[in-house]
N, C-alpha and C positions, 0 to 999 in steps of 0.2 A: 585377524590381522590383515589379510589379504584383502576383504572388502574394504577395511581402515585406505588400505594403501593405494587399489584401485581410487578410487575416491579418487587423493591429489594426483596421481599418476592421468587421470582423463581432462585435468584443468586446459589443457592444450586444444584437444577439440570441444567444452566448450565452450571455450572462447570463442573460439569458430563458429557455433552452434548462435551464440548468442550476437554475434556481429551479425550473422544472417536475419536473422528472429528481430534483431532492432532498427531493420530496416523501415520495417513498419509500425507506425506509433501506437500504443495500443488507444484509443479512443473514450473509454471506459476510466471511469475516476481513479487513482491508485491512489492507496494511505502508506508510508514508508512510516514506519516508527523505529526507532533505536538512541540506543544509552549512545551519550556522549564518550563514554571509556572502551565502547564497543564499535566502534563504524558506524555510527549515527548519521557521520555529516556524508560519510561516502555513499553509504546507502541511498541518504537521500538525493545525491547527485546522478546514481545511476537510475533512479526512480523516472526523475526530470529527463536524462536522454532518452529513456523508451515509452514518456507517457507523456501526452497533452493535457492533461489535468493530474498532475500529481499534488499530494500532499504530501507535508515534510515535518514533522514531528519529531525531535532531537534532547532526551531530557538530559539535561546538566547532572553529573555526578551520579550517572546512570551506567550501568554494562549490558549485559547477555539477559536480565534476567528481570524485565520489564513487571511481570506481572506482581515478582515477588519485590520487586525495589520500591516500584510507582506506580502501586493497584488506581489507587483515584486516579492518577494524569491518565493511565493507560486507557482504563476504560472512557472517562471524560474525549481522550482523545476520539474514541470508536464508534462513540454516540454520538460526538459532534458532528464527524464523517460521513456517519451513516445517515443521519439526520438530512444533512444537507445533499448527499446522491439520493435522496428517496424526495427531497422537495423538485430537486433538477430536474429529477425524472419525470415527475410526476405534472412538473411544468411545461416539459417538451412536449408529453404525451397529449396534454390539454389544448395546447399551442399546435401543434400537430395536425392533431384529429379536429379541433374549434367544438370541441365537444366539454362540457365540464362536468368533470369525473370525478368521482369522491373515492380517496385513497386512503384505508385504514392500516396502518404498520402499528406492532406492537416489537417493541424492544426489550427484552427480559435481560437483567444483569444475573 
């Protein structure tokens, strides 16, 4: 119980923790996914203040429990994601160096 209650007892610092931490943007792609019934939209608002490339994925009729509600959206989500920060990267890299590199990813579901 004690750890349970630690837990909401430290929300104060942090807050604090996290006002500092969001000072700087993370630069790196983030993917925010959550149920519409669960903090979906907030989620993905606070994704947006601490990232320059966020994504926001919010499923309708959706809670806590993505994998087991909306396996296809979820994963489709993660493979779209992924997909698309391994072409970016993979573009920067090229664009970069003016060297053309050949990048093999495998995705296993």
């Amino acid at each position: 119980m004690h750890a349970g209650w630690a837990y909401f007892a430290n929300w104060p610092q942090t807050a604090k923790d996290f006002q500092q931490l969001s000072q700087t943007k993370l630069t790196m792609p983030v993917l925010s996914i959550g149920g519409e019934k669960a903090n979906g939209e907030a989620l993905g608002q606070q994704a947006k203040l601490v990232a320059n490339d966020a994504t926001v994925m919010v499923f309708k009729d959706t809670g806590h429990w993505l994998m087991e509600e909306r396996p296809k959206e979820t994963m489709d989500a993660l493979v779209a994601f992924l997909t698309r920060s391994i072409r970016a990267a993979s573009s920067r890299h090229r664009t970069t160096h003016g060297i053309n590199t050949c990048t093999s990813t495998w995705l296993v579901a």
